[in-house]
C-alpha positions in Angstrom: 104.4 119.2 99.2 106.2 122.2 101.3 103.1 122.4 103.9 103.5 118.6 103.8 106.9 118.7 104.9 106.8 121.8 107.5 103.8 119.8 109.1 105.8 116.2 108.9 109.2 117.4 110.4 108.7 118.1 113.7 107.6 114.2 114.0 110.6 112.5 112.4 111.8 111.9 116.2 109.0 110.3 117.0 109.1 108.0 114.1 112.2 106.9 114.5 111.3 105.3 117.9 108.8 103.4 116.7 108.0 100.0 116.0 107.0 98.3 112.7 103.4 97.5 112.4 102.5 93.6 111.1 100.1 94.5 107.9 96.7 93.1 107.8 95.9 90.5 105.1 93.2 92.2 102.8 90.4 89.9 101.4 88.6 90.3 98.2 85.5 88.6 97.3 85.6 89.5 93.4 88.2 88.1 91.5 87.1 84.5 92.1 82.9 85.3 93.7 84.6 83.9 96.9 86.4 85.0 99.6 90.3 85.0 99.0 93.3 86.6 100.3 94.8 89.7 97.9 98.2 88.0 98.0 96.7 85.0 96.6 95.2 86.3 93.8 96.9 85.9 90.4 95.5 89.4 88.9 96.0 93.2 89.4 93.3 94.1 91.9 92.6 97.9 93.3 91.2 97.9 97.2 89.6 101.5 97.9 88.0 101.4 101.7 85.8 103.4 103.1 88.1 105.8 104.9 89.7 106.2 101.4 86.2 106.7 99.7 85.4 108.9 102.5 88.3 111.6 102.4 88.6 112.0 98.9 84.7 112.7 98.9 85.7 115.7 100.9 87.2 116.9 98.3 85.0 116.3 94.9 81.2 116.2 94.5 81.9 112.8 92.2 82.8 109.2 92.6 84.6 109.0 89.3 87.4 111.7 90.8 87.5 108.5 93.4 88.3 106.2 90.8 90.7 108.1 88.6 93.0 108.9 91.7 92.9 105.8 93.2 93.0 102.4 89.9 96.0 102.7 87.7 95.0 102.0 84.4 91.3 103.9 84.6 90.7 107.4 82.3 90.6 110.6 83.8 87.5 111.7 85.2 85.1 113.5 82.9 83.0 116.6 84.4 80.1 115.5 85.4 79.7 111.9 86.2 75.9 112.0 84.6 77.9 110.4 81.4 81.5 108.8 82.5 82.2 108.1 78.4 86.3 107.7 78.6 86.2 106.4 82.4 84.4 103.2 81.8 87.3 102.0 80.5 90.1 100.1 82.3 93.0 99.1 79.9 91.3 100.9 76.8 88.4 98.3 77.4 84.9 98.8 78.5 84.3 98.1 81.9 81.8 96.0 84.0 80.2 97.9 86.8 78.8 96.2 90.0 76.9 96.8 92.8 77.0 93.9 95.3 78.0 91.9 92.5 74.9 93.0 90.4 75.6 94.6 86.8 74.7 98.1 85.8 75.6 98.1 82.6 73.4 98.6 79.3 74.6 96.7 77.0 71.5 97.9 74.0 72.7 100.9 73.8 75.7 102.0 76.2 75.0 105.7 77.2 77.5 105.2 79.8 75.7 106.3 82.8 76.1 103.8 85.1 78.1 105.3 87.6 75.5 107.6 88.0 73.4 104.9 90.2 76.0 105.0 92.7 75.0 106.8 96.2 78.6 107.4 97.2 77.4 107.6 101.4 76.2 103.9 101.2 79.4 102.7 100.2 81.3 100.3 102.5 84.0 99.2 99.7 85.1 99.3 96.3 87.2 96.4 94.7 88.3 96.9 91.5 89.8 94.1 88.9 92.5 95.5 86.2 92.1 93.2 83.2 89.3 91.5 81.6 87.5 88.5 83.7 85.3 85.2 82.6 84.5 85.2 86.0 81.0 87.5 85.8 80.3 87.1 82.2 79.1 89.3 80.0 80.5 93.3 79.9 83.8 92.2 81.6 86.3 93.3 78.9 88.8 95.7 80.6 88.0 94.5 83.9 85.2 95.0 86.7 84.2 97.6 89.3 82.6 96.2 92.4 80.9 98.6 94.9 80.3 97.1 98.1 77.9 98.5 100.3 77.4 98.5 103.9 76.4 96.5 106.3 74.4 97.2 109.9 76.6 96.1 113.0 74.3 94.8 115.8 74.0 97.3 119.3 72.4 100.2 120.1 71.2 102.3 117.6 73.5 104.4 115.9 73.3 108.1 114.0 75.2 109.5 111.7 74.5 113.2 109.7 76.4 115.2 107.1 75.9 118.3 105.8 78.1 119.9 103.5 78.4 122.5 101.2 81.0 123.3 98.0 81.7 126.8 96.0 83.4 128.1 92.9 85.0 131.6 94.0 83.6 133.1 90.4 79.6 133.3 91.1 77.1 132.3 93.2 75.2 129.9 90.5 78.1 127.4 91.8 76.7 126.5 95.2 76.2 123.3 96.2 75.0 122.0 99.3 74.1 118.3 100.5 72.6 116.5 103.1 72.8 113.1 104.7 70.8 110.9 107.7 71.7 107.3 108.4 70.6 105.2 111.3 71.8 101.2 112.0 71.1 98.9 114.9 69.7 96.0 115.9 70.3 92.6 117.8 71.6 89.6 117.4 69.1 88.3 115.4 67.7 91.3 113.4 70.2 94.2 111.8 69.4 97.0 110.2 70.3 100.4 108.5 68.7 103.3 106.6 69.7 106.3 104.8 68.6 109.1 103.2 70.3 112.0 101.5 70.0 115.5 99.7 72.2 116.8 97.3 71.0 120.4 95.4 73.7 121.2 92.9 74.8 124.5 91.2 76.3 125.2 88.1 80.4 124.8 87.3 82.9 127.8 86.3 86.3 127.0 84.3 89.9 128.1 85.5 89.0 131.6 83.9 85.5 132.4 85.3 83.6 130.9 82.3 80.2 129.5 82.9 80.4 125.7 82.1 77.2 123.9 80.1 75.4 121.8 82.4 73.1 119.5 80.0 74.0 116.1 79.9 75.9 116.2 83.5 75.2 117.0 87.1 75.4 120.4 87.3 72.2 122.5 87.9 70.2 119.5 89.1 69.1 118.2 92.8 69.5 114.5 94.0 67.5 111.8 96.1 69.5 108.8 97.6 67.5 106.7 99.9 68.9 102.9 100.3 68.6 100.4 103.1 69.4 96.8 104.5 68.0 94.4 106.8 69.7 91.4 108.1 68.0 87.8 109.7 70.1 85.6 111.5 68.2 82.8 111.0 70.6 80.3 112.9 74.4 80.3 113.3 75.0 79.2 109.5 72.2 80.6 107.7 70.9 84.5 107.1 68.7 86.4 105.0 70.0 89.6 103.5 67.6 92.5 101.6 69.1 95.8 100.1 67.9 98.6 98.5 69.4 101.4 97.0 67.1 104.5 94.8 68.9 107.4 93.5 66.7 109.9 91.4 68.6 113.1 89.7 66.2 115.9 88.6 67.2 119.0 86.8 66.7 121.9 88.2 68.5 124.6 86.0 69.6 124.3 82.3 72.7 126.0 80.7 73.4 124.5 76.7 76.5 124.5 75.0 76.8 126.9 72.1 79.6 128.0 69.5 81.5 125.2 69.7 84.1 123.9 67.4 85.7 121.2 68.3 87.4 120.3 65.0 89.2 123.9 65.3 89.5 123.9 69.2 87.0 126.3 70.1 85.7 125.0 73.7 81.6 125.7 73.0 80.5 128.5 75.6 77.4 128.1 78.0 74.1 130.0 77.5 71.0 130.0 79.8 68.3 127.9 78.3 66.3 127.2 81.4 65.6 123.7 82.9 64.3 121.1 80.6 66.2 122.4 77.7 68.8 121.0 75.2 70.6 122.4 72.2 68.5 124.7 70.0 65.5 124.4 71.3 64.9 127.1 73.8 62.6 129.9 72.6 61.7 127.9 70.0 58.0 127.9 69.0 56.2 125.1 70.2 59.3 124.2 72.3 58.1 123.5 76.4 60.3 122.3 78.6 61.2 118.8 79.7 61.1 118.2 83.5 63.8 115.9 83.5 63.8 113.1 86.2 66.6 110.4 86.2 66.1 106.8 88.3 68.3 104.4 89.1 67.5 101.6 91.5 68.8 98.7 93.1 66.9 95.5 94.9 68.1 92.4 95.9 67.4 89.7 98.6 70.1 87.1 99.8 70.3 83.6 101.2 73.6 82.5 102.7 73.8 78.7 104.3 77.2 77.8 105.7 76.1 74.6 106.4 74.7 73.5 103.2 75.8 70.2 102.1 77.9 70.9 99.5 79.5 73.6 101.1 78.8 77.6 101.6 75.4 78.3 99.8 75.0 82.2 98.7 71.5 82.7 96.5 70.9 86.1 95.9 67.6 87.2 93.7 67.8 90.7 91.8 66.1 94.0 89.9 67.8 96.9 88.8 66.3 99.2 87.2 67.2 102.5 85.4 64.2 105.1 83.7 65.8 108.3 82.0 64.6 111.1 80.4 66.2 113.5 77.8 65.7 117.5 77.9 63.4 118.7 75.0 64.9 118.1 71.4 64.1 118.8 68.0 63.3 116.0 65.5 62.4 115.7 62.5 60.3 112.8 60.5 62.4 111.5 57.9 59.7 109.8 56.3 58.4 113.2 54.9 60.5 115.5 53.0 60.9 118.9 54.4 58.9 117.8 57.8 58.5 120.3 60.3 60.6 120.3 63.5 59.0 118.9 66.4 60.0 119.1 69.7 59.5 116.6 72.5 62.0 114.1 74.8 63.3 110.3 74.7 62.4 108.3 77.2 64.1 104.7 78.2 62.9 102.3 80.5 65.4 99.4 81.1 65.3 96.6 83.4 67.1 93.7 84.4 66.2 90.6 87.1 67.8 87.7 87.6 69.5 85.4 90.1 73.0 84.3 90.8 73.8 81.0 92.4 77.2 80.6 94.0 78.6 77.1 95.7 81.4 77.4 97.5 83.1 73.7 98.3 86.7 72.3 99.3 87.5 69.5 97.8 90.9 67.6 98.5 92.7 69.2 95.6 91.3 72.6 95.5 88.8 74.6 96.8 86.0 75.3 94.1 83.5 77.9 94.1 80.7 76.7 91.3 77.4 78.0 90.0 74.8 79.5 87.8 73.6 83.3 86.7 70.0 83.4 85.2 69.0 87.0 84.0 66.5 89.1 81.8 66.8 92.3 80.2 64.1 94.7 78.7 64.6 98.0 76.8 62.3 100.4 76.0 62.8 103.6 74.1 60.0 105.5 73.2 59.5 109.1 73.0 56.7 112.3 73.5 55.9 113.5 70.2 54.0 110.3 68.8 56.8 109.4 66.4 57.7 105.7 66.0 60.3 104.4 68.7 63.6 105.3 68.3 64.4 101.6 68.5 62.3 98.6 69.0 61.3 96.8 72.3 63.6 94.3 72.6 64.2 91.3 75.3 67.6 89.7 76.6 67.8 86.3 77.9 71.0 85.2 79.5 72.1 81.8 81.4 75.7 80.7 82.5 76.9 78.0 84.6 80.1 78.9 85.8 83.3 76.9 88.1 86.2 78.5 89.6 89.5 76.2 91.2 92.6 76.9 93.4 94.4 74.1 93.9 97.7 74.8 95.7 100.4 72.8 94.0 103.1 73.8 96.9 103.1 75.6 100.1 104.4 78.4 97.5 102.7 78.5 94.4 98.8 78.3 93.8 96.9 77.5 90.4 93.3 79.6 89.6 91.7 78.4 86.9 87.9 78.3 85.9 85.4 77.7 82.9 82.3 79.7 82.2 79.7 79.0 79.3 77.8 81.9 78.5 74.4 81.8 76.4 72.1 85.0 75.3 69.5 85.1 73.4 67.8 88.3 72.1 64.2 88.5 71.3 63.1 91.7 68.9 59.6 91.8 67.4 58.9 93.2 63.5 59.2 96.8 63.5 60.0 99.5 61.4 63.0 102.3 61.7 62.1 104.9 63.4 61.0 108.8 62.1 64.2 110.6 63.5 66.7 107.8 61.5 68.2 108.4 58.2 66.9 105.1 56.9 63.4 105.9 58.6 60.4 103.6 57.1 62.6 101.0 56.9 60.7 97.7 57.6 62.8 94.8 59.6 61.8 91.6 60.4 62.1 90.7 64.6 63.3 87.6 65.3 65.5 85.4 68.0 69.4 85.7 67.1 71.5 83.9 69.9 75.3 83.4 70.0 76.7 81.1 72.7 80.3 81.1 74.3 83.4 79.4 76.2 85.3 81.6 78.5 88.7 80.4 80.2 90.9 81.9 82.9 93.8 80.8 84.6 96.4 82.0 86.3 99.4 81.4 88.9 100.6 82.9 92.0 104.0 82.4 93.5 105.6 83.7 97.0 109.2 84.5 95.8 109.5 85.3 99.9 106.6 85.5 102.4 106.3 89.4 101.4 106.8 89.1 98.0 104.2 87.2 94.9 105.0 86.9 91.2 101.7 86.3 89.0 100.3 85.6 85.7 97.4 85.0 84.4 95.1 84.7 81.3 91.6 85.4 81.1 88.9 85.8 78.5 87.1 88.4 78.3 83.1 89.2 76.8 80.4 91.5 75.9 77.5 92.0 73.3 78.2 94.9 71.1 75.1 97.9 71.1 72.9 95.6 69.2 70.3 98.1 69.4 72.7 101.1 67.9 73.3 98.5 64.7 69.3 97.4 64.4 68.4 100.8 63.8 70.8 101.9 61.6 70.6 98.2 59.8 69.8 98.0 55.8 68.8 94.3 56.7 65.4 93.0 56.5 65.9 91.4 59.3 67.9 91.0 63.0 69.6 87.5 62.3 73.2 88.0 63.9 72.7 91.2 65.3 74.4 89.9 68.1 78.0 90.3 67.6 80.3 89.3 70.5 83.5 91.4 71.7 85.7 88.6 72.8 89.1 89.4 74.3 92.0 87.2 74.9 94.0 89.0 78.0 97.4 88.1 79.4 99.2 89.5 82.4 102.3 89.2 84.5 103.5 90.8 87.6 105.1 91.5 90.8 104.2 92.6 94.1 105.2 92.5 97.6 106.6 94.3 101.1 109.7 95.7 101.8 109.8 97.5 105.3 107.5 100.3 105.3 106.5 100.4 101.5 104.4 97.6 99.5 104.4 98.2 95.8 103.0 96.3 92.7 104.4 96.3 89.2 102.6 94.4 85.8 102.2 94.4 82.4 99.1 93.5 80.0 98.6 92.7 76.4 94.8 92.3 75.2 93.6 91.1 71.7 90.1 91.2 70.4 89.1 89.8 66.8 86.2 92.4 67.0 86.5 95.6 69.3 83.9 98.1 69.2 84.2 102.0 68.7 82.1 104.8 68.4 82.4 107.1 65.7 80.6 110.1 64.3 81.6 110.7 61.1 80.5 114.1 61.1 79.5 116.6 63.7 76.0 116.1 64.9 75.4 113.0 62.8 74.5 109.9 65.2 77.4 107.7 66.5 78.1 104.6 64.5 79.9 101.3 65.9 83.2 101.1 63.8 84.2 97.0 64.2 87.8 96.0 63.6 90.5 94.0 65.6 92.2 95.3 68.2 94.9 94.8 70.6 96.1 96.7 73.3 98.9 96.6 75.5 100.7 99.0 78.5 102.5 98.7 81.9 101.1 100.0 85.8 102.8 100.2 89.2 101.9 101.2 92.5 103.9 101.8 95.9 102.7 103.0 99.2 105.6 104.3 101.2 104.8 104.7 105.4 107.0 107.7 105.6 106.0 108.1 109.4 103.7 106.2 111.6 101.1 109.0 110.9 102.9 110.0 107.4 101.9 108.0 104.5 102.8 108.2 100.5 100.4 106.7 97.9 101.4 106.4 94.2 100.4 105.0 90.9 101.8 105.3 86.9 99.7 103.5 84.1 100.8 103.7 80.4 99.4 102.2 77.3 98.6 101.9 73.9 96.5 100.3 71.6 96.0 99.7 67.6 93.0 98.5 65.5 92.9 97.0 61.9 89.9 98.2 60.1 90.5 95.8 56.5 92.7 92.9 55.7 94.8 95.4 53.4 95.5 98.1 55.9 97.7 98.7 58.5 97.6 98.8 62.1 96.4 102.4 63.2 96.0 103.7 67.2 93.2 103.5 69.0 92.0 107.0 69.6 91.8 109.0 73.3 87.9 107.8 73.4 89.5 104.6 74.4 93.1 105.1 75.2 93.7 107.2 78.0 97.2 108.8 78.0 99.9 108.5 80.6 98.5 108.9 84.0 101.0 109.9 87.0 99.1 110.3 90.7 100.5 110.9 94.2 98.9 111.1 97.3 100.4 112.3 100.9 97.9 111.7 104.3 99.1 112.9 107.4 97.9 112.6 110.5 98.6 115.4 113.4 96.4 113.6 115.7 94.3 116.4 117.9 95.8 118.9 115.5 93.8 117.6 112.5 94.3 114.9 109.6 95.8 116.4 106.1 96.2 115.2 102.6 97.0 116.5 99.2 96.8 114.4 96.3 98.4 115.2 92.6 97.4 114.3 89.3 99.4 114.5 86.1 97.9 113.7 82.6 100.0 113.0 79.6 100.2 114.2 75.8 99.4 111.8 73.3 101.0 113.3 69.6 99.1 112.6 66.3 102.4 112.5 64.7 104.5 110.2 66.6 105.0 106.9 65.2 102.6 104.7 67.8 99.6 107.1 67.9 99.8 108.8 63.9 96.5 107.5 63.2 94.9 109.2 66.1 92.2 111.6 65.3 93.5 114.4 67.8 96.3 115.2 69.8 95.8 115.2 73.8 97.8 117.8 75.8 98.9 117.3 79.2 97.7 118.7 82.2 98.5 118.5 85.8 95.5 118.7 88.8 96.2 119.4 92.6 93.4 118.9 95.6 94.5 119.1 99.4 92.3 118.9 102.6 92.2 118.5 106.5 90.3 117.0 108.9 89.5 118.0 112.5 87.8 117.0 115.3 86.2 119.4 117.2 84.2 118.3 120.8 81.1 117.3 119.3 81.6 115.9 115.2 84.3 116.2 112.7 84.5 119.4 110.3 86.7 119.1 107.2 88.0 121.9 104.6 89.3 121.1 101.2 90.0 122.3 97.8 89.4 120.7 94.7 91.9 122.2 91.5 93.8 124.3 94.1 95.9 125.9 91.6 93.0 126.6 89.6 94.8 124.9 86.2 93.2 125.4 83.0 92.6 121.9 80.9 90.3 119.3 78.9 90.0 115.9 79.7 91.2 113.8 77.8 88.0 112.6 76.4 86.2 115.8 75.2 89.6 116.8 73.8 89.7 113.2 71.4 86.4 113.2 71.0 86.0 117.3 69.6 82.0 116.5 69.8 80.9 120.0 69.3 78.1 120.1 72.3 81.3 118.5 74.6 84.2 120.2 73.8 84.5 123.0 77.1 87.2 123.2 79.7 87.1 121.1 83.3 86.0 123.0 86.2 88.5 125.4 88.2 89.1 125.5 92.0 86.0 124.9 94.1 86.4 124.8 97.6 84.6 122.1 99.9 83.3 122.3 103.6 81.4 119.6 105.4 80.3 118.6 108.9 79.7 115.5 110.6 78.5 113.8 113.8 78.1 110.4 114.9 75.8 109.8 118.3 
């Protein structure tokens, strides 16, 4: 803050000579699948552009540091963002990701990796709704994450390369270094842009030097981004849109977590065991290494017709597609007593296509945006050794027709309201539990369970003043549970009602507006579920098991952006809350754990600009305690100390490019995050990285 102000001072004069600067509108396309004005919408929304993603890249190797800075409400990021378990939640809720509108999410079994399909340099914009939403269906608890990517501007063809590097002061296992090509153009009938990146990472050190494990996040391991667009003007009204995006994460180094002890506090340590490995099985006889190879892509074609009959027309057809490996593990047949360990990997293969069918029409009392989403899901888990499949092959058929409204009922106050019908159908052939399970041999009959549901939403806005809205709203909320995690562990004979719907009844009010220089934002949110879904491992090592029970869950947020100069600007954000589940009819209300609560979370961010002297920002992040023993959280399986994280950087331009320095931890602070320290999972319970500095180049031509 002290370099802030010795760089801001000499400017105040300036500032105080200049003019206020009218605010451009910002419009959002998620909250209602059509484009609307932020002040109009009756929600808590986040907008993070692409100068924003861009400079706090500078300063992190990870898109989830991007979201924890930047949406109030979302869990601190978790090292590594190969698993973001404790970030996918907004509002102690699971999240819904989306790219172009498209979800990632697994919803057979929810490893959390999601964010992991995201190539942060094809990013255009990211909009973020706080709250859950009948708006996209299924997955869409604790609200949705939409990452928009970019589009190619007609002209001359344009370059753009980065190349960047990042370093731990403790070793040279810690280098990183990246790479990154993209090229647009086109004319006014055909756009077009490609890209292609590079990433090799090293390995992570904590705040005292300690090697970190790698297994199960990015560390040690190299990555492939290629993705692309092209763009037909048909006519003036209609166009034809495909995109692509691949991202493929190989390991390339192994370090496994060993001695930990996370019921005692005793972070586990990190020891060599090569690439391809996981716990316990290096050295082991018989044991060969896994090369592990991660994909996650991203195809979709579009049709927009603006002068469609009934309105605006958008089609758009889809495949996503993630296939993941595991390193080598040891298993064991539980149908034979005292089988021998083998040693082999997991493989998944899951896939979903579909289409989404969007009209957007304006009728004399509102304007309506109407449709349909058709999709299919496949999972497949099986793995090297031979053994049966962890789970069985299993098939997901979903439909929804869907209709959103605004009517405005004055020239101050608007109505959103909208009615979704969702429908899902699982299809599961006979199989038999799989050889690694406890109840292994066990013999279920497949079958076709289906549940079907009714989602509502409304909410109001009101302009108080032209710079100032008050909002509320209530929405429903919906996703499956891990019906594959509760088929395998079944003692049914069969999969009727494996299906189990998390349904979630959210309410909201709040205020935002302008005042001068500073725009702020202020609400508060209760959610209620009559079945929530948390994982639980009763004991260390044992698989993770979906407790259901009520829930409810309730907190407060607020934002404000403060121009403190023309080329000064503050940025900060406070989120709080708590939450409480009811496991039997004749027991109390108990608190949600840190797996799904995140504690008090406190950021600040300060940009200067010093013009041809460079562009600086440092950004702080403070995480609260949460106490076993106070009264709202004495049912909590751990306590969560606090921490407090600082990053700064700077810009410049030199004659040819831009060059920018940063540093991520910059006072090197020692801490957990929140997660690993609720969780205490044995293989996960190891401190967050220490300072690592960052230096990249690029150059536009």
């Amino acid at each position: 803050m002290a370099i802030v102000a010795s760089i801001a001072l000499p400017a105040i004069a300036q500032a105080e000579q200049s003019s206020q600067q009218e605010p451009t509108e910002t419009i959002v396309v998620t909250a209602s699948r059509s484009q609307q004005a932020l002040s109009e919408v009756p929600r808590s929304v986040t907008v993070i552009d692409q100068e924003e993603i861009s400079s706090a890249l500078r300063q992190s190797r990870s898109i989830n540091d991007v979201l924890s800075m930047l949406v109030p409400g979302m869990g601190t990021s978790v090292h590594g963002n190969l698993s973001s378990k404790g970030q996918n939640n907004i509002r102690g809720r699971r999240v819904l990701l989306l790219i172009d509108g498209v979800a990632q999410n697994n919803s057979f079994l929810d490893f959390g990796q999601e964010l992991s399909s995201i190539d942060p340099q094809n990013v255009e914009r990211i909009e973020v709704i706080r709250g859950g939403s009948a708006v996209y269906g299924l997955g869409a608890q604790g609200g949705i994450i939409n990452v928009i990517t970019k589009m190619p501007q007609a002209g001359e063809t344009q370059y753009r390369t980065k190349v960047g590097t990042s370093f731990q002061e403790f070793g040279s296992d810690s280098l990183t270094w990246n790479v990154y090509q993209e090229a647009q153009g086109g004319n006014e009938k055909d756009q077009w842009r490609f890209g292609l990146g590079y990433e090799q990472r090293g390995g992570s050190f904590d705040a005292n030097g300690e090697r970190l494990p790698s297994v199960n996040n990015e560390d040690d391991m190299d990555n492939i981004n290629i993705n692309g667009v092209w763009n037909r003007d048909i006519d003036n009204n209609r166009a034809l849109t495909f995109t692509f995006g691949v991202r493929n994460i190989t390991d390339n180094d192994g370090w496994c977590p060993t001695g930990g002890d996370g019921a005692n506090g005793v972070p586990a340590k990190a020891e060599h065991c090569g690439p391809g490995y996981s716990n316990g099985s290096i050295a082991a006889e018989g044991a060969k290494p896994n090369d592990v190879s991660r994909t996650f892509a991203n195809y979709q074609l579009r049709y927009q017709d603006l002068g469609f009959s009934l309105g605006m027309l958008d089609v758009t057809g889809y495949w996503m597609t993630q296939d993941t490996e595991t390193f080598t593990l040891a298993m064991k047949d539980n149908t034979i007593e005292a089988s021998p360990v083998s040693y082999g990997h997991n493989e998944t293969d899951f896939d979903r296509y579909g289409i989404k069918i969007n009209v957007s029409s304006d009728l004399d009392w509102a304007g309506v945006t109407w449709g349909l989403d058709a999709e299919q899901q496949t999972f497949k888990q099986p793995n090297s050794v031979g053994f049966v499949n962890n789970t069985p092959d299993v098939e997901q058929f979903a439909i929804a027709p869907f209709a959103q409204f605004v009517t405005d009922f004055s020239m101050d106050t608007s109505l959103s309201y909208g009615v979704r019908y969702e429908y899902v159908r699982l299809s599961v052939d006979d199989f038999t539990v799989g050889n690694t399970h406890s109840n292994a041999g066990h013999f279920v009959q497949g079958g076709n369970p289906d549940i079907s549901e009714w989602l509502f939403n409304v909410g109001v806005t009101h302009y108080l003043t032209d710079n100032h809205q008050v909002f509320a709203s209530y929405a429903q909320g919906m996703s499956t549970n891990e019906a594959l995690r509760d088929i395998r562990s079944t003692e049914s004979s069969s999969v009727d009602g494996a299906i189990k719907p998390i349904k979630t009844d959210n309410y909201e009010i709040g205020l935002r507006g302008l005042i001068a220089q500073a725009d702020y934002s202020v609400a508060a949110f209760y959610s209620e579920s009559d079945l929530g879904a948390t994982l639980k491992a009763n004991e260390p090592g044992e698989p993770l098991e979906s407790t259901r029970a009520p829930e409810r869950v309730w907190g407060a947020e607020a934002t404000l952006g403060y121009s403190i100069l023309n080329n000064l600007r503050n940025e900060n954000t406070i989120s709080w809350q708590e939450g409480e589940r009811k496991l039997d009819e004749s027991s109390s209300w108990e608190p949600l754990d840190g797996t799904r609560i995140a504690p008090l979370k406190i950021t600040s961010m300060f940009m200067y600009d010093a013009r041809e002297l460079g562009r600086y920002n440092v950004n702080f992040l403070y995480s609260g305690s949460r106490d076993k023993e106070d009264e709202i959280t004495e049912g909590a399986a751990y306590a969560v100390d606090s921490f407090f994280v600082a990053n700064a950087g700077m810009d410049y331009d030199l004659p040819v490019g831009t060059v920018s320095f940063a540093i991520e931890n910059l006072f090197n602070e020692e801490y957990m995050t929140p997660y690993a320290q609720s969780e205490r999972h044995n293989s996960r319970y190891y401190n967050a990285p220490g300072r690592r500095f960052h230096l990249n180049y690029e150059v536009k031509y």
